[in-house]
C-alpha positions as a Markdown table, in Angstrom:
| # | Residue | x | y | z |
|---|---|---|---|---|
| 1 | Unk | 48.1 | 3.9 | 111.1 |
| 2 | Unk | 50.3 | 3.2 | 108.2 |
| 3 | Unk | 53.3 | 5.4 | 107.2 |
| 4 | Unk | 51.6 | 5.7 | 103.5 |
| 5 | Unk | 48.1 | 6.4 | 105.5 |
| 6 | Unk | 49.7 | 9.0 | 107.1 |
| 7 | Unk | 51.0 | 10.8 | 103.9 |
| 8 | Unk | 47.9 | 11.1 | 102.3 |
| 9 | Unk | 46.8 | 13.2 | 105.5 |
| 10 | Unk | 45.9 | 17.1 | 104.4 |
| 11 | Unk | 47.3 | 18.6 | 107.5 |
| 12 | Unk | 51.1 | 17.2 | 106.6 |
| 13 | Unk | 51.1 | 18.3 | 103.1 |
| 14 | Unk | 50.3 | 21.6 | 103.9 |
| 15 | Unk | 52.8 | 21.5 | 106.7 |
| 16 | Unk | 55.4 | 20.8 | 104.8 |
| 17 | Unk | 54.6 | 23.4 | 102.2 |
| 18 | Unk | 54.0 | 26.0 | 104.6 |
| 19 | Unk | 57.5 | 24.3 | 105.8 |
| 20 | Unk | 58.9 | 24.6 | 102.2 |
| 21 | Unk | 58.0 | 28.4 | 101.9 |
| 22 | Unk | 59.7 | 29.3 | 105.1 |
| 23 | Unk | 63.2 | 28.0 | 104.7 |
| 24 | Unk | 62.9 | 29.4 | 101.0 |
| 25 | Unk | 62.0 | 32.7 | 102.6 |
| 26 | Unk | 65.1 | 32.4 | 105.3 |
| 27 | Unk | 67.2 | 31.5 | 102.5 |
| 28 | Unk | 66.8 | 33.8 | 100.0 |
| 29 | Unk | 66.0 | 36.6 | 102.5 |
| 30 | Unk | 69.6 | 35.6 | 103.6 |
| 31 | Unk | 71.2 | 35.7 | 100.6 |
| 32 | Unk | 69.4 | 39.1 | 99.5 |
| 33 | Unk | 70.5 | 40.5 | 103.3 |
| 34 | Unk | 73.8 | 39.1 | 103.6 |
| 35 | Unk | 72.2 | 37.8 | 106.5 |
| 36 | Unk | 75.1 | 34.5 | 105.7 |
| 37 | Unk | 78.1 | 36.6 | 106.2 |
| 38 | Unk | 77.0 | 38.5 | 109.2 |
| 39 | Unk | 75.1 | 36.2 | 111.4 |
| 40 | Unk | 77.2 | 32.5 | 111.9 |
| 41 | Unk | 74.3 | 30.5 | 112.8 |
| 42 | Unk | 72.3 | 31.2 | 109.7 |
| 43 | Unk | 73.9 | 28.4 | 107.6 |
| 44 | Unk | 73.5 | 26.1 | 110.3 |
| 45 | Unk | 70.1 | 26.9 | 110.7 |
| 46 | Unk | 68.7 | 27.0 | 106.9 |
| 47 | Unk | 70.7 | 23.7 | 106.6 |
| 48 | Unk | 69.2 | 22.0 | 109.6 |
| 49 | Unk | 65.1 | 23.1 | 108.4 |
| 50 | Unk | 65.7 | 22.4 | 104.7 |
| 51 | Unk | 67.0 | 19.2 | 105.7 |
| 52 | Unk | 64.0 | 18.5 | 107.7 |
| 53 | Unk | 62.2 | 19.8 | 104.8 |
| 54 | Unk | 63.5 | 17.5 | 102.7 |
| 55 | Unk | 62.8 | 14.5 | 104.7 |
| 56 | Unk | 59.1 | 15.8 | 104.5 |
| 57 | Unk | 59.1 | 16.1 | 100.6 |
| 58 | Unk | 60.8 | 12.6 | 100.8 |
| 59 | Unk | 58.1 | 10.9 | 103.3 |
| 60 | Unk | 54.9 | 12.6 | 101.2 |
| 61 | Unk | 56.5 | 11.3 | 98.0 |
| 62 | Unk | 57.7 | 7.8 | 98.6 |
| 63 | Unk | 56.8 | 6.9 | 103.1 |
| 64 | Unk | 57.6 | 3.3 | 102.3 |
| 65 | Unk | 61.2 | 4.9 | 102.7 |
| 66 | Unk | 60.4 | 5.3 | 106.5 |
| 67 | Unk | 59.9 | 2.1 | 107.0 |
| 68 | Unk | 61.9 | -0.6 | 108.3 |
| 69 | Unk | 64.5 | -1.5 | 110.4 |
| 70 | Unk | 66.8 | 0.6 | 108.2 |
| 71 | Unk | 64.9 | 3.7 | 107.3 |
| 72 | Unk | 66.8 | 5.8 | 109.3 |
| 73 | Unk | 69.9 | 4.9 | 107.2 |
| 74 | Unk | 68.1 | 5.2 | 104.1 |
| 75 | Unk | 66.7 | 8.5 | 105.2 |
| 76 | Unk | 70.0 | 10.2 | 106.3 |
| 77 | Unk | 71.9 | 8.7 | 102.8 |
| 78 | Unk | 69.2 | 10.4 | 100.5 |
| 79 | Unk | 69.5 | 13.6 | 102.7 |
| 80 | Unk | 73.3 | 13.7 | 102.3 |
| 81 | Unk | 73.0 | 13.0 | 98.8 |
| 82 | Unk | 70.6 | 16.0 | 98.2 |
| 83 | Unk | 73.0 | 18.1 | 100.5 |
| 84 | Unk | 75.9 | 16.9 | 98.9 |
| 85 | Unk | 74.4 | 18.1 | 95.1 |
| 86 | Unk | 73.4 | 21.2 | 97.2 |
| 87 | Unk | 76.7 | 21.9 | 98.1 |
| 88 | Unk | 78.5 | 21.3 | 94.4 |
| 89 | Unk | 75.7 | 23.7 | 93.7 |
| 90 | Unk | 77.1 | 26.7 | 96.1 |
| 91 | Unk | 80.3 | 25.8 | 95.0 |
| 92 | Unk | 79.9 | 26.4 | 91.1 |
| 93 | Unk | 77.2 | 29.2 | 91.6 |
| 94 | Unk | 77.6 | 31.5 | 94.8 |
| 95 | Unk | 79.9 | 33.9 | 95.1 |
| 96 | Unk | 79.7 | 34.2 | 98.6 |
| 97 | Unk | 82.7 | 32.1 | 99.8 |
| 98 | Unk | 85.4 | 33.5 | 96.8 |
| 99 | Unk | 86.9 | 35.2 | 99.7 |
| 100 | Unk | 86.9 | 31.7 | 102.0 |
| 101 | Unk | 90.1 | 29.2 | 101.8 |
| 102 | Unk | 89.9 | 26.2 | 100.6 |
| 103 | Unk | 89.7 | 24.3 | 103.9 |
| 104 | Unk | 87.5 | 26.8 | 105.2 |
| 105 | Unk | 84.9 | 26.3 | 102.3 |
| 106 | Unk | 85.6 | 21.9 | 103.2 |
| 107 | Unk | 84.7 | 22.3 | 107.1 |
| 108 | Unk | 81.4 | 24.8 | 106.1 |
| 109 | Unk | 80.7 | 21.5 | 103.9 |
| 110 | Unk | 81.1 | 19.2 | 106.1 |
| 111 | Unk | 78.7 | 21.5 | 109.1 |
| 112 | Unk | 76.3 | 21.6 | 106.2 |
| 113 | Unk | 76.0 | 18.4 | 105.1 |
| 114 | Unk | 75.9 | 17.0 | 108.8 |
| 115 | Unk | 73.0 | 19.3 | 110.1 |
| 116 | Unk | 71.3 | 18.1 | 106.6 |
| 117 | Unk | 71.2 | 15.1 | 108.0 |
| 118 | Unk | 70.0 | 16.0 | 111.7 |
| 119 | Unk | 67.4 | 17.8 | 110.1 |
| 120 | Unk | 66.4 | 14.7 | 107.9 |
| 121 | Unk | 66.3 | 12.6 | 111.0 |
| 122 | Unk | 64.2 | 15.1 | 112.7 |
| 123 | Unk | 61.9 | 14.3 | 110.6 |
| 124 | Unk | 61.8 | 11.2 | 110.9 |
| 125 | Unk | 61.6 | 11.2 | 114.4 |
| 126 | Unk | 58.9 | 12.9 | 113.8 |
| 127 | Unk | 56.8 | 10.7 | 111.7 |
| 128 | Unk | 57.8 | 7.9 | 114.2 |
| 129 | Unk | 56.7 | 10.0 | 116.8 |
| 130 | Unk | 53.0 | 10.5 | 114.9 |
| 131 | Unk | 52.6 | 6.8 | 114.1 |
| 132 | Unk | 53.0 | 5.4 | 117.4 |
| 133 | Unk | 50.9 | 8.0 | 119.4 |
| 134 | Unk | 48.1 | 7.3 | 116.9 |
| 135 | Unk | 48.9 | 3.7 | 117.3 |
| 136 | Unk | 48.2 | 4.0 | 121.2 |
| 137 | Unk | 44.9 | 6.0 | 120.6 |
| 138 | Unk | 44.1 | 3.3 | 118.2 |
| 139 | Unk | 44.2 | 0.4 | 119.9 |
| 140 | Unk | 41.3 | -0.3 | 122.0 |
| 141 | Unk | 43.0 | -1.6 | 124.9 |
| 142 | Unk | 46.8 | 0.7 | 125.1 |
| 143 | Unk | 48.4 | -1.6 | 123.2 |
| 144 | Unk | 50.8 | -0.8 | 121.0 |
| 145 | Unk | 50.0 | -2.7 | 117.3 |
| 146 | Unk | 53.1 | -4.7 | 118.0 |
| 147 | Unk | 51.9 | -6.7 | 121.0 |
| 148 | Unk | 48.2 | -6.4 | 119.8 |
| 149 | Unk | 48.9 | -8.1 | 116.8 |
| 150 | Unk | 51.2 | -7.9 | 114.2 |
| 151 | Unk | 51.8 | -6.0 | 111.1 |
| 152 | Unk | 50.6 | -6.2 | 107.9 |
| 153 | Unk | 53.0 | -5.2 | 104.9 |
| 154 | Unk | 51.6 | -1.6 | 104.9 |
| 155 | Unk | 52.6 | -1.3 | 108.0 |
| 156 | Unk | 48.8 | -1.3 | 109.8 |
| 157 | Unk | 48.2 | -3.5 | 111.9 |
| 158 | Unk | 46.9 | -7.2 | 111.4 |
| 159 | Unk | 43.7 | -8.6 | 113.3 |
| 160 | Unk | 43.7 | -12.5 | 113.5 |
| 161 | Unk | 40.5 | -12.5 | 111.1 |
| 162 | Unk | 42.2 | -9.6 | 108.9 |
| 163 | Unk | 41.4 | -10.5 | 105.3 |
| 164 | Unk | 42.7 | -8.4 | 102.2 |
| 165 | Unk | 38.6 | -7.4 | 101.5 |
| 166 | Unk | 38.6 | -5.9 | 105.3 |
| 167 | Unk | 41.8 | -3.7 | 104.7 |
């Protein structure tokens, strides 16, 4: 299965929107609870699913982005640029942190900006994860679409008689 097979697949779209409407929910739920101020984590943890979230918006819009040799790269830049206008965000916007020093507000930054990114790549992971256990129940003898043949530029795999009318 290809990556761009894979996100046209119902189940994922409505996984990450069910995904989408949760971290909104812990987010603003936080903000409306002070839920930010009084429990550490919570930052951490909204950061770290939105990230992950984000990845999932990224894969469903544009999956030739998970693929390659430097996708992960590609991934985790895109997630720290969206964290990164996220954060300029908070900064001009929330009132929250007017109480926080300066290098206090820099090191919650930087936290943020790198669970972003491990949630972005836990996304990708598991995509990854997805496309090679379908690739094993695929393949008629185990084989993974690497040693059974090789890829085409979609990404599925190419028979020795595959022809573009058989794709």
């Amino acid at each position: 299965m290809s990556h761009s097979k894979l996100a046209r697949e119902p189940w994922l779209w409505v996984f990450v929107g069910v995904w989408a409407a949760v971290v909104s929910a812990l987010h603003f739920g936080g903000l409306a609870y002070d839920i930010y101020t009084r429990i550490w984590w919570w930052d951490v943890l909204t950061h770290s699913l939105s990230g992950f979230g984000v990845a999932g918006v990224l894969f469903l819009v544009f999956p030739r982005t998970f693929r390659g040799d430097r996708a992960p790269v590609v991934v985790a830049g895109v997630i720290l640029a969206i964290g990164a206008g996220f954060e300029v965000y908070e900064y001009l916007f929330k009132d929250f942190w007017w109480g926080w020093s300066m290098a206090y507000y820099l090191e919650d930054t930087a936290i943020d900006l790198v669970v972003d990114v491990v949630g972005g790549l836990g996304f990708f992971v598991l995509v990854e994860g997805v496309l090679r256990s379908r690739a094993r129940a695929d393949s008629p003898r185990g084989d993974s679409p690497r040693s059974a043949g090789h890829l085409r530029s979609d990404g599925g795999e190419k028979a020795d008689d595959d022809s573009p009318s058989n794709r």
